[in-house]
N, C-alpha and C positions, 0 to 999 in steps of 0.2 A: 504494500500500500504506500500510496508518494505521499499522500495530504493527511493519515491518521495512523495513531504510535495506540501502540496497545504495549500494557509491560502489567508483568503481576509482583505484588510482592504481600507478604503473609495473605492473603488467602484474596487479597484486592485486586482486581482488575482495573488500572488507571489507562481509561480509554483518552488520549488526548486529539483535538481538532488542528493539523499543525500545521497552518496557513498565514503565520503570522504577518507578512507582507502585506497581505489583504483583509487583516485584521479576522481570519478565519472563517471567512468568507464561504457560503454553499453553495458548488458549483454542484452538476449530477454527478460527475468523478467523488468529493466528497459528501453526499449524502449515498451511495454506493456502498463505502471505505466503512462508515460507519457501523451502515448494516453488517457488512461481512466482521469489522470486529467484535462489534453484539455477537454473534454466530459465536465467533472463538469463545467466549468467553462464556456462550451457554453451553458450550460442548464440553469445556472444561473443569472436571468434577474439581479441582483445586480452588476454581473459584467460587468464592461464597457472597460478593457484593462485588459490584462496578462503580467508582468514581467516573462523573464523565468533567472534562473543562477543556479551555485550551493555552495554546501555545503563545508562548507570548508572554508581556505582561499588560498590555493595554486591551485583548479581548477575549470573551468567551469564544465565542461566534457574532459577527457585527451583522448577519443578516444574507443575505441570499448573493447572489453573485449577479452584479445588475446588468454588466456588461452580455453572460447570459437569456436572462430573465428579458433584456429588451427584444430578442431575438424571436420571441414567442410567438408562435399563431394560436386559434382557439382551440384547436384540438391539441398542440403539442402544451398548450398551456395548461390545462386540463390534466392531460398525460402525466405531467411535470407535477401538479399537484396532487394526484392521487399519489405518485411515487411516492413524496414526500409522504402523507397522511399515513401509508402503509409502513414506512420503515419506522414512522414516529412513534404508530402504533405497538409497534412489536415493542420499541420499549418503554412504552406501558405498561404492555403486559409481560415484561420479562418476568421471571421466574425465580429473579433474585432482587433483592433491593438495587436500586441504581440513584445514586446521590449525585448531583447535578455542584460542580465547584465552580460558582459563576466568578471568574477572576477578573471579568470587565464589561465591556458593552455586550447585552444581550438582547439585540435587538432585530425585530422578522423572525427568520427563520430563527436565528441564538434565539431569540424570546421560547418561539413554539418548543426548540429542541430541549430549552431547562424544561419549559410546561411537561413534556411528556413524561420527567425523570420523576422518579418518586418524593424525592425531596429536596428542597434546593437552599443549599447555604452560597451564601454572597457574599462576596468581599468588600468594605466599605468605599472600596472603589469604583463600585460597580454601580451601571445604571441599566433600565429594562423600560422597554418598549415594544409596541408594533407600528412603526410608521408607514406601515404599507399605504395607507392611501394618500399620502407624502407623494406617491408616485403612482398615484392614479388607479393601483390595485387593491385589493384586499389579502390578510393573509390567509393561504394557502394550503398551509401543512398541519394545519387544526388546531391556528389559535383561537379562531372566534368561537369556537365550541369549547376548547378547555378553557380559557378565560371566564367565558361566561360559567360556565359550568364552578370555576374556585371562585370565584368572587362575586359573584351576581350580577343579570343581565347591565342595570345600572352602571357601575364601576368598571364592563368589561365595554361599553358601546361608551362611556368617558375615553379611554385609554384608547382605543380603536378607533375612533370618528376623529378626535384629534392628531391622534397620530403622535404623541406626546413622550417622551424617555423622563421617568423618574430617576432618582437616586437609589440606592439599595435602601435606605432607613425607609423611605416612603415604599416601597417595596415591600419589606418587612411590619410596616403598619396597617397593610390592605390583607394580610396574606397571602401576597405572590412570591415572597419568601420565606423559611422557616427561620432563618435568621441569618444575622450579618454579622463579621469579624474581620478583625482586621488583616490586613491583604496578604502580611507576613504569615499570617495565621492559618489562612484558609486551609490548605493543603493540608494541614497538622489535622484542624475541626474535624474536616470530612472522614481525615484517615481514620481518627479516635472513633469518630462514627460507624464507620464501614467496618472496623473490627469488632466492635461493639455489637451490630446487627449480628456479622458473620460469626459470633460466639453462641449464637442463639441459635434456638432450633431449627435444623434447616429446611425442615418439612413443614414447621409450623408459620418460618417465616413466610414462605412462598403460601400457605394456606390464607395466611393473613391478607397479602399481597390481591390475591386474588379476591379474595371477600371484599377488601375494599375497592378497587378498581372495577371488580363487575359487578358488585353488589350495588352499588352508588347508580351504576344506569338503571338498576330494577324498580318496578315496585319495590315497596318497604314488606311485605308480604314474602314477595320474590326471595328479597337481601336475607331476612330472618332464616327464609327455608335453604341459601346456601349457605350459609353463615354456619345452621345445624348437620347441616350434613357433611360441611368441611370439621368442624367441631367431632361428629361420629367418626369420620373417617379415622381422624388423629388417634383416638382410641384406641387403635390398631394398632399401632405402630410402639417399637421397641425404643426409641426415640421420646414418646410418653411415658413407658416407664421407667427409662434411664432419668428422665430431668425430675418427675414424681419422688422417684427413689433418691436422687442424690439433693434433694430438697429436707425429705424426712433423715435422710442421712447427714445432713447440718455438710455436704462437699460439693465440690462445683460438678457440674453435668459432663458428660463427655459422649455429643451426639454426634452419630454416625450418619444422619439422615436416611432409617432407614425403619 
């Protein structure tokens, strides 16, 4: 891959966007790059959490690649945008936590690609927008649906109609981030994060993962009855009595995910 670094280390998979020229810029070469390192990093039983951020010190991802994006017709523009929506998706619903280390502008597609991550810490450096229609577009890769979806139609057609880049602390005040630290910082947060997650159970994380990400589109009916049946499921598993038992045991669990 030319435009994206994958590397692991204790159990993290630190996915990086590494375009820093063009401020990490989404051409299709990298939203491609991306996908295929998601892929490695589901295949690989050692990984237990994904950090995603980028290269650089000035951006996440600054947004779609315009030079690109001008080139569009209606159907390849389309085309363009389902691509995107599909790769976003999958890490939605990856199967392991994935921690979003916004280390700068995260704005268009950087916005949509934090939105997709599970949780997103921000460096007080950092600012977050979608200014698509700055340029006469909308975004594309499924901000107008997870915006609206985290923060209410209200606050997500503010940020979208005007086209507007807040700060991280304003960021952090809406919940379009779980939190902000300082720049120095970031790397360290997420990592304490991702090993944190990846200490836990690996079956019940990904259960979790799933309850809320596709619970949240259901009925609340719906969310309850998968919620208990992921809930039954776990029952099963040796991994429930391993963390039960070293609970009643007063020692730390030692899950196998299995």
């Amino acid at each position: 891959m030319e435009n994206v670094r994958i590397e692991t280390r204790d159990g993290v998979a630190i996915i990086t966007v590494d375009r820093p020229k063009v401020l990490n810029a989404l051409n299709a070469q990298t939203v491609q790059e991306i996908n295929e390192a998601f892929e490695q990093a589901r295949a690989d039983e050692s990984v237990k959490a994904v950090i995603l951020t980028g290269g650089g010190e000035k951006a996440f991802v600054a947004g779609a690649d315009i030079g690109e994006l001008a080139k569009m017709t209606p159907i390849t523009g389309k085309a363009t945008s389902e691509k995107g929506q599909a790769v976003f998706a999958s890490i939605e619903r990856f199967p392991k936590p994935v921690i979003a280390a916004i280390n700068g502008f995260a704005l268009g597609g950087g916005c949509e690609l934090a939105l997709a991550c599970h949780i997103r810490i921000a460096s007080d450096r950092a600012q977050l927008g979608l200014p698509e229609v700055t340029l006469g577009i909308i975004p594309g890769y499924g901000g107008t649906q997870r915006m609206a979806r985290l923060l209410g139609k209200g606050k997500a057609l503010e940020l979208i109609l005007t086209g507007d880049r807040i700060p991280a602390a304003e960021a952090e005040r809406i919940g379009l981030v779980n939190k902000v630290v300082a720049a120095e910082e970031l790397m360290n947060v997420a990592m304490e994060m991702a090993k944190k997650i990846a200490s836990r159970g690996p079956l019940a994380v990904r259960a979790a993962i799933e309850a809320v990400m596709s619970g949240s589109e259901m009925p609340l009916d719906e969310g309850f009855f998968l919620e208990a049946t992921l809930f039954g499921l776990l029952a099963s598993t040796e991994d429930m009595k391993e963390g039960m038992g070293a609970f009643l045991e007063k020692r730390a669990a030692q899950f196998k995910g299995v």
